[in-house]
N, C-alpha and C positions, 0 to 999 in steps of 0.2 A: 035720520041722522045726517047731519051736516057734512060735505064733500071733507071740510077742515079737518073735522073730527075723525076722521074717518083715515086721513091720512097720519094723523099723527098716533092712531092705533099703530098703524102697517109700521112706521118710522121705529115704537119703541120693542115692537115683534120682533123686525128684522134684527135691529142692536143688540135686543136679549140674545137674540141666537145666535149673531156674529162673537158675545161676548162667549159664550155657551163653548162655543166652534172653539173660542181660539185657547180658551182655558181646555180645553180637550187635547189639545195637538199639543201646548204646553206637557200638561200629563203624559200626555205619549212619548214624546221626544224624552223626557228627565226619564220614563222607564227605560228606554231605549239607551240610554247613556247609561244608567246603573247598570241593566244586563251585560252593555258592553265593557266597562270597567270590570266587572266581577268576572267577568268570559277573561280577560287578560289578565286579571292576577292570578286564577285559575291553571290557566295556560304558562304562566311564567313560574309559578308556583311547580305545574305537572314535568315541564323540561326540567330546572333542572335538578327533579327527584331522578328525574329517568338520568341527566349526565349525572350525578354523584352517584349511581345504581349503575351506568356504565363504566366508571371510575374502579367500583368497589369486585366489578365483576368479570375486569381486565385480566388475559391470561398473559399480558406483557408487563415484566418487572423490571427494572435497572438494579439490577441485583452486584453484590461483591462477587470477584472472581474467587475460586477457592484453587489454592495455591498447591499442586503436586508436595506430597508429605517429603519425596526427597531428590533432589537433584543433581544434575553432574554439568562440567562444561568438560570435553574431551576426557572424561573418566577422574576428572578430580572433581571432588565432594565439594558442593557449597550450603555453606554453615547455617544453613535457615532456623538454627535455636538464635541465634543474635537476631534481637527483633532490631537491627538496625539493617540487617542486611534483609532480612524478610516485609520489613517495609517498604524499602530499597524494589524488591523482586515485586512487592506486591504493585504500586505505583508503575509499573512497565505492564503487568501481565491488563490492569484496569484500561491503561494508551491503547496499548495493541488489541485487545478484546473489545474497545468500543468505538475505535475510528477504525470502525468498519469497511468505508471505502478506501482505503492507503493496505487494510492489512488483503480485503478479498481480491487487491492490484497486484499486492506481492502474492499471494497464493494461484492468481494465474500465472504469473511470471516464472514462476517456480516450475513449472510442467514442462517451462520451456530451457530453460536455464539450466537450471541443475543436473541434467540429463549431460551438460558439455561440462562442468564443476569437478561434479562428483571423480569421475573416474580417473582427471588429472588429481587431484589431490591426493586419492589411491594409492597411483603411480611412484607418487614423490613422497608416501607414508607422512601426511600431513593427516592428523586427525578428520575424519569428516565432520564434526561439528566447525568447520573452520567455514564450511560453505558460506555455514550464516552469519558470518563478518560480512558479505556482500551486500545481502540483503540490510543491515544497519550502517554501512558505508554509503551504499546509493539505491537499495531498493530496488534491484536490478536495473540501474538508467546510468545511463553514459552521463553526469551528473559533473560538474563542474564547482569547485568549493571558493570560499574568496581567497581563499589563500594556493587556488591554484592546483588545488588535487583535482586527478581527472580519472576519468572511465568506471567499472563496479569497483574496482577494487581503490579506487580512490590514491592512485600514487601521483607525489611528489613528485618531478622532470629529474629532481639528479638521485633519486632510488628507482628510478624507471630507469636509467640511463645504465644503472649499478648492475642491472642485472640484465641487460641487452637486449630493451625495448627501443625501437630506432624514434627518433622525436625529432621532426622536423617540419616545414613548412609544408612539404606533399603529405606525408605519414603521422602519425603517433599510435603509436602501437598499444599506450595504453588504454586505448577502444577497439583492441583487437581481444576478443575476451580468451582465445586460447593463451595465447603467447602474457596476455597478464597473469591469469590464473597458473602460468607456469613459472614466472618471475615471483608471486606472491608465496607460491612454496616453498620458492628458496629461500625467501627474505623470513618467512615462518621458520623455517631448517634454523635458520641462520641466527634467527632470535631467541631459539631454543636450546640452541648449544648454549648460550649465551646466561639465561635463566633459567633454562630446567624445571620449566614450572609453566604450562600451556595457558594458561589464566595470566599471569604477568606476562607473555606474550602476546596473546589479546588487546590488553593493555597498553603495551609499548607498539604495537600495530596502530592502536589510536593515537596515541598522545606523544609518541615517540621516546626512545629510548634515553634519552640525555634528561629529559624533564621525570621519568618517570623515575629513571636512580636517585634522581634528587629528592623526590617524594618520599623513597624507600630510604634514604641515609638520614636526611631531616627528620622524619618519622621516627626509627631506629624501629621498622619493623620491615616483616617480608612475604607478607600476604598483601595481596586485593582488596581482600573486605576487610583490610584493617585501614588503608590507607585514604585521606581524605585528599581529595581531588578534585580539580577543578568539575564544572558542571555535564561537562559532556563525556568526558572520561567515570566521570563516578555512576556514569548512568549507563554505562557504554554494555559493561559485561551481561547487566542486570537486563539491557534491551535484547541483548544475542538469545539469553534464555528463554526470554518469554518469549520470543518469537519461534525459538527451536521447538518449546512446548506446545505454541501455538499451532504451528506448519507440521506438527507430527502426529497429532490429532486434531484438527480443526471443526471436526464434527461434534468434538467434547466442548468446541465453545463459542457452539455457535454459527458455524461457517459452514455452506456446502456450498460447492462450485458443480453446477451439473458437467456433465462430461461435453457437450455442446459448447458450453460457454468458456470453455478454459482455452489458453493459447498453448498451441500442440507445438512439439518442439518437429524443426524441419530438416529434415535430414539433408544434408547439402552434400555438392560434388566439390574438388579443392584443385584449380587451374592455376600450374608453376607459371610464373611471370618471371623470363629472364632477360626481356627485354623492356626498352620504354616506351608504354603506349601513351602517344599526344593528345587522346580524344576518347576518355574514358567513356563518355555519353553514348560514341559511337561504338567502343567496344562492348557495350550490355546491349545495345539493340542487336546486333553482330549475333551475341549472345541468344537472342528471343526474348530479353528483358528492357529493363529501360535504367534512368542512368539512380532514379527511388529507389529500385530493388536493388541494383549493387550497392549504393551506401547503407540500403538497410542490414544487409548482410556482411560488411567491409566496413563498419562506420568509422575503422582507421585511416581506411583515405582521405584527405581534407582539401582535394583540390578534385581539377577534370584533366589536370596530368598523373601519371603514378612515371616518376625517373627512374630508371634500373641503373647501378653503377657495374661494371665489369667485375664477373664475378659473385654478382649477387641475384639472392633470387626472393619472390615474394609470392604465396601465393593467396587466391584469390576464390571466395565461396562463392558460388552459385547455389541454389536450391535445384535438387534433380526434377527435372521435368515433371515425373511421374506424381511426386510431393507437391505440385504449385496449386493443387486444386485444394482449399479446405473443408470440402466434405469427404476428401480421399484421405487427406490428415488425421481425420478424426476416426477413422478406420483403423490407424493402428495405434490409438491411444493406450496405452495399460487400463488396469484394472480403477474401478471407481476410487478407491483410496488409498491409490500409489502416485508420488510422485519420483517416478522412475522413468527412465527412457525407452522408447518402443524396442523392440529386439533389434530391428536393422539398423537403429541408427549410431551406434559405435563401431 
């Protein structure tokens, strides 16, 4: 056989097998893509049976809050068969029960707070459901309004002024929480004589008293939950409940604040000023403090002078020594689900 012939055997051998080869790797490759398409719909297919199966086998619901069968604000009944007022109550208890971070801020505030509240209010035989006007005036925060209300208890400069809160460029006394809490008694006292009715006191605490007669004479009624009112007042009493229901069982919805994690109320010592110190910064180092922890404790000071006039006196908290530490704070915490004051510190 000829060299020619011979190569053009080899010539059409190799071609069949190169053609052979490439239809092969063809085949291969088109399986290799079906397997992987059917692997991925497979796969997308398997997720999300498994999320709709994670979905269906959630032990977290955003469930309705179910609304106490009967309620009171300072011992008067609210009328929860008007389903205008029980929608009213329901739309606060849903606020409160699902902004979780604002209500578990007030429920530590609370351990600290109300321990100094409670017992002037006592005092002055102001109902104790009145504490929780604070907490829906500022949330326990020295809180500033646009129209000028200042401190928890959120007064005006000339009803601050009424009841012998000093308001000046060094002081304002309405971030001094004893002395407001003891002006806000009287002005309660004062609003009670007035209306005889602790709920329309409430009321007229928000929205004030000249607007609020005029709601009642216009109306020609003399309840709360009859009266239609502007947006923050018609929501106002209905916010105090749910929160008083909320902070008096918190555990019913939802909330637990470990005993660690709460802010511990701190027993302070109370140093008469009857003089005027120039260089308050220096008198808290003086102290063993710095000039932070006196306004934290003082936030009625407003300057790094405090002026004493002849005659007058002011005095000023420190935290006792032995209290500065917060693992020694937590030592005399009360009980897991009290929010009460330790023994020593009244």
């Amino acid at each position: 056989m000829r060299l020619g012939s011979i190569l053009k055997i080899r010539y059409k051998v190799t071609a069949f097998a190169s053609n052979i080869s490439l239809k092969v790797l063809i085949f291969i490759v088109a399986i290799f893509c079906i397997y992987l398409l059917h692997k991925l719909v497979f796969i997308n297919y398997s997720t999300n049976n498994q999320n709709t199966s994670i979905l269906n086998s959630s032990e977290y619901y955003a469930t309705s809050i179910e609304i106490p069968d009967s309620l009171d604000f300072a011992g008067e009944r609210v009328p929860l068969e008007n389903f205008d007022v029980y929608e009213s109550l329901d739309r606060e208890f849903l606020v409160n029960s699902y902004w979780h971070s604002q209500t578990i801020l007030i429920l530590k505030r609370a351990y600290r707070f109300f321990p100094v509240i409670e017992p002037i209010l006592k005092k002055n035989k102001v109902p104790d459901d009145f504490k929780y006007l604070v907490v829906a005036e500022s949330a326990f925060s020295n809180a500033v309004s646009p129209a000028g209300a200042s401190g928890f208890w959120q007064f005006m400069k000339p009803t601050a002024e009424k009841y012998g809160l000093v308001i000046n460029d060094e002081i304002d006394e309405r971030y001094n929480l004893e002395k407001s809490t003891e002006a806000a008694s009287k002005h309660i006292k004062e609003l009670y004589s007035y209306y005889k009715n602790w709920t329309l006191v409430a009321a007229a605490y928000n929205v004030g008293t000249g607007n609020l007669d005029k709601a009642l004479a216009n109306q020609k009624v003399n309840s709360y939950y009859e009266l239609f009112l502007n947006e923050e007042t018609a929501r106002y009493i209905f916010r105090i409940l749910a929160i008083k229901t909320i902070l008096s069982n918190p555990k019913k919805y939802g909330f637990y604040i470990p005993k660690s994690q709460r802010y511990p109320y701190i027993p302070t010592e109370k140093i008469a000023i009857d003089t005027t110190i120039n260089d308050l910064a220096q008198f808290a180092i003086d102290k063993g403090l710095n000039y932070k922890l006196l306004k934290i404790f003082n936030p009625w000071i407003r300057k790094y002078k405090l002026t004493v006039l002849d005659g007058k006196k002011y005095f000023i908290q420190l935290p006792k020594p032995e209290y500065r530490d917060l693992n020694k704070l937590l030592q005399y915490f009360p009980p897991e689900d009290s929010i009460v004051a330790p023994k020593d510190s009244i």
